[in-house]
C-alpha positions as CSV (number, residue, x, y, z in Angstrom):
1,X,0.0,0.0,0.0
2,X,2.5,2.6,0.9
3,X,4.2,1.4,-2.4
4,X,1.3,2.1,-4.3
5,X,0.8,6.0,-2.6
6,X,4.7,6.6,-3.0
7,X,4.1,5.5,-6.8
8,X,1.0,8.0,-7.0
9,X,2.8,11.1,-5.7
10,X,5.5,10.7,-8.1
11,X,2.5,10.3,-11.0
12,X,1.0,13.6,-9.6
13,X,4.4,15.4,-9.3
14,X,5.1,14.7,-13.0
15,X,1.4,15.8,-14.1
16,X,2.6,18.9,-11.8
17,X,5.9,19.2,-13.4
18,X,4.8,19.2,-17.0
19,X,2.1,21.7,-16.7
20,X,4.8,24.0,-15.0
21,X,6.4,23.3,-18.0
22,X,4.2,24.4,-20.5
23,X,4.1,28.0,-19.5
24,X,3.2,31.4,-21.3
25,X,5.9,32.3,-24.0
26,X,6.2,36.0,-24.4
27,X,8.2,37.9,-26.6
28,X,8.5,41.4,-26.9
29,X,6.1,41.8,-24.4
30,X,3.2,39.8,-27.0
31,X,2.5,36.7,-24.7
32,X,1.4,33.3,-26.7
33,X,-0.4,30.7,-24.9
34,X,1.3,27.3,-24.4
35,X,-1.8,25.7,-25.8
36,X,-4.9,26.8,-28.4
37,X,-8.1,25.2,-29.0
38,X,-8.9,24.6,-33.0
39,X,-11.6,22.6,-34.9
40,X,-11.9,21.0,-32.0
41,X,-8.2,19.7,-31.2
42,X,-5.9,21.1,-28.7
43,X,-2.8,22.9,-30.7
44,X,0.5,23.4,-28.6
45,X,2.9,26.4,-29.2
46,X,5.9,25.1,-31.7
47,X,7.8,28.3,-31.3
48,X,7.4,32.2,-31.1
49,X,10.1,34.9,-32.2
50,X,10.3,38.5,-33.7
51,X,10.4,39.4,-37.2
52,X,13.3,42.1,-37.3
53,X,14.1,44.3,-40.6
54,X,17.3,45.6,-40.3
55,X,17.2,46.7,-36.3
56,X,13.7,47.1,-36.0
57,X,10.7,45.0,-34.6
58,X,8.0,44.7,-37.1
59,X,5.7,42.3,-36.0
60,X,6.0,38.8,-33.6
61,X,4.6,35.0,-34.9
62,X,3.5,32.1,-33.1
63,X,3.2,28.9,-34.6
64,X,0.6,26.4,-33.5
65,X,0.6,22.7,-34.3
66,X,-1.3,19.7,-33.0
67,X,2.3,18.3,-32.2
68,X,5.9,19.9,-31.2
69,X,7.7,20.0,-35.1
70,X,11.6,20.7,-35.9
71,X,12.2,21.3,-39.3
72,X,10.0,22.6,-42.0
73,X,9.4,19.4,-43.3
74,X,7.9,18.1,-40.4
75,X,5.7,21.7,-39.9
76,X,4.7,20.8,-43.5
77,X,3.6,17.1,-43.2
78,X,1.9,17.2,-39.5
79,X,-1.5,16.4,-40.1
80,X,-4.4,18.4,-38.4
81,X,-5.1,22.0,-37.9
82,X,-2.7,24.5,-37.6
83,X,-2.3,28.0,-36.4
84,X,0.0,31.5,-37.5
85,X,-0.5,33.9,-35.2
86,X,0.8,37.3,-35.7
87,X,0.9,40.8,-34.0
88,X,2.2,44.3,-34.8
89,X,4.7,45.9,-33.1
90,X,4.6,49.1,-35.6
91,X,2.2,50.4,-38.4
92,X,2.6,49.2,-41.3
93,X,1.1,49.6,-44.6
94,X,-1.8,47.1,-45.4
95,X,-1.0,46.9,-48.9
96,X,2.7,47.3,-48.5
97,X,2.3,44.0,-46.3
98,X,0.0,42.2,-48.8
99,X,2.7,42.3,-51.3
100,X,5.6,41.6,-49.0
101,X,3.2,38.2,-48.4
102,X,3.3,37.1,-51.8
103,X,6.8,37.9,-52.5
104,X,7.6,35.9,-50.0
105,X,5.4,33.1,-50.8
106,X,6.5,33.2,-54.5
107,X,10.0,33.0,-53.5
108,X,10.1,29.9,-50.8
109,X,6.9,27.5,-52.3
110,X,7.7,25.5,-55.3
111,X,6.5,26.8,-58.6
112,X,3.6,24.1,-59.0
113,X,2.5,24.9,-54.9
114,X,2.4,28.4,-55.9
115,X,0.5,28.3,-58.9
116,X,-2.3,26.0,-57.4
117,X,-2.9,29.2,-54.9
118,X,-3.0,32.2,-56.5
119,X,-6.8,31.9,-55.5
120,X,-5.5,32.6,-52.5
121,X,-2.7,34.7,-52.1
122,X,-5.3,37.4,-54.4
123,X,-7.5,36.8,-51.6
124,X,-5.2,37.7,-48.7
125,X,-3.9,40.7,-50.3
126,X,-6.8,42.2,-51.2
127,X,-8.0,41.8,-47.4
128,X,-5.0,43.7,-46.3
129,X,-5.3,46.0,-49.2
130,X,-8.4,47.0,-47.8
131,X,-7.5,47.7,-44.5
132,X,-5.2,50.4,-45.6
133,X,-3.0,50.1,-42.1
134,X,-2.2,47.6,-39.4
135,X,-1.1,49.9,-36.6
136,X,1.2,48.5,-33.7
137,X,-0.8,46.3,-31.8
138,X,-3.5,44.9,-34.4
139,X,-3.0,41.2,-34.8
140,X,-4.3,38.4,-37.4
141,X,-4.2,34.8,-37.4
142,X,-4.4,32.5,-40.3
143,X,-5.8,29.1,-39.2
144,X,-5.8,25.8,-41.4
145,X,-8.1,22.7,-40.9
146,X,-7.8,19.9,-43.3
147,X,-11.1,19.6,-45.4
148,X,-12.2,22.9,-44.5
149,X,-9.3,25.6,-46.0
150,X,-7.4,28.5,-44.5
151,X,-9.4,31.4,-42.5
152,X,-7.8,34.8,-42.0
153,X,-8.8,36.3,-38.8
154,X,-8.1,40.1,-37.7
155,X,-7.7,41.0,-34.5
156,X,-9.9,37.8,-33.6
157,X,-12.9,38.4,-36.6
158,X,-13.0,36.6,-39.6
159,X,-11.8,38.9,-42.6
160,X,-12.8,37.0,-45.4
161,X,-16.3,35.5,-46.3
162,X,-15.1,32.2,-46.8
163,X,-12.0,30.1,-46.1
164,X,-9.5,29.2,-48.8
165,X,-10.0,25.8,-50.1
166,X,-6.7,25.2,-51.8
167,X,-4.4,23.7,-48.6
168,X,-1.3,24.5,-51.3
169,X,-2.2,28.0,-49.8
170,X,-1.1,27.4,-46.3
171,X,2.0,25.8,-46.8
172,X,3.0,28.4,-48.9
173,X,2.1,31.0,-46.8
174,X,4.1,28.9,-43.7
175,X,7.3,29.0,-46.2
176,X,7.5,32.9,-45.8
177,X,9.0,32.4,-42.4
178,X,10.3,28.7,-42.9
179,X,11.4,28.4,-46.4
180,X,14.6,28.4,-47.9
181,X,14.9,31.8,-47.9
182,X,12.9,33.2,-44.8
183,X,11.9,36.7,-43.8
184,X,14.2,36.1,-41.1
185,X,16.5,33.9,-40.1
186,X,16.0,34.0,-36.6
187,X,12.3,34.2,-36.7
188,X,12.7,31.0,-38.4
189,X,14.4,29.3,-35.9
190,X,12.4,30.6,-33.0
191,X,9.0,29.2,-34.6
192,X,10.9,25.4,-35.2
193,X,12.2,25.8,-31.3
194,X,15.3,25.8,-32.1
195,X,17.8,28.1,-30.0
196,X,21.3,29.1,-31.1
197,X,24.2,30.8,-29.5
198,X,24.3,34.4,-30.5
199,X,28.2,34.7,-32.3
200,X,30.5,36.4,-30.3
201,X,31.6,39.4,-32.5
C-alpha cells in the first residue's frame, strides 16, 4: 500500500511538473499561450520569435501545431489543424504588407505549390489591401483545418467571407518564415524551437 501511494505522488508530481512546463511564451512583451483550441483539437505552441528588418521590430509570430515539429518538413507534413498567429509591433502599410506576403510566398513554395494558390494569395492581399493600415498592436491569425481551408482572422474576426480551399495556400504561406529563404532567419528558428548561441563578435 505505501508502495502504491509513493508511486501515486511521483505520478502527480510529474502531471505537476509538466504543466509548469508548459508555460506562457512571451516575446517582446506579446504573450502566446502554451496551448490553443482549434476545430476541436488542442494545438500546442511550436515556437514564437520576432520578425526584425534591419534593427527594427516589425511584428511577432506564433506557430501552433497539434504536435511539437523541428524542421520545415515536419511543420509541413503534420497532419491536423494548424495556427500563424501574428501581432504588430509598428504600423505598417496594409498593402505594402499584402505584397511583401506574396513575394515571400512566391519565393520559398515550389513553382507548381504556388500556382495552385494564387486563388489565395489574391484573396489575402486584397483583405490587407483594404484595411489600408495595421497599426502597432492589431494582430491576425491565419488558421488551417484539413477539409475545410485556410481562415484569415483580424484582430480575432473573420476577414474573409469564406476560407480558402486550396491547402497549397497554407504551406506556402508557412514558407514565408520557414522556407529556404525566410523573412528572417532567426524568426525561423524561433518558430521550429530551435535556439542558437548568439556569435561572439
Amino acid at each position: 500500500m505505501r508502495a502504491f501511494m509513493v508511486a501515486a505522488c511521483l505520478a502527480v508530481a510529474g502531471l505537476v511538473g509538466g504543466e509548469a512546463a508548459a508555460q506562457t511564451v512571451e516575446v517582446a512583451n506579446v504573450k502566446y499561450e502554451p496551448t490553443a483550441d482549434l476545430a476541436g483539437q488542442k494545438l500546442v505552441l511550436n515556437g514564437a520569435g520576432i520578425r526584425y528588418k534591419f534593427v527594427v521590430k516589425v511584428y511577432t509570430a506564433g506557430l501552433y501545431l497539434t504536435h511539437k515539429a523541428g524542421s520545415t518538413a515536419e511543420v509541413l507534413s503534420t497532419p491536423g489543424p494548424k495556427r500563424i498567429h501574428i501581432q504588430m509591433l509598428r504600423d505598417i502599410d496594409g498593402n505594402e504588407l499584402g505584397k511583401l506576403f506574396t513575394k515571400g510566398m512566391e519565393s520559398n513554395a515550389p513553382r507548381d505549390e504556388f500556382v495552385k494558390c494564387i486563388n489565395g494569395v489574391l484573396k489575402l492581399s486584397e483583405v490587407f489591401a483594404s484595411r489600408k493600415q495595421l497599426n502597432t498592436g492589431d494582430s491576425f491569425s491565419v488558421d488551417y483545418v484539413p477539409g475545410i481551408g485556410s481562415t484569415l482572422l483580424v484582430n480575432g474576426k473573420t476577414a474573409m467571407p469564406e476560407p480558402i480551399k486550396e491547402p497549397e495556400f497554407f504551406s506556402a504561406l508557412l514558407r514565408i518564415w520557414l522556407g529556404d529563404k525566410p523573412a528572417d532567419d532567426g524568426l525561423k528558428d524561433a518558430l521550429l524551437g530551435i535556439k542558437r548561441e548568439r556569435s561572439k563578435r
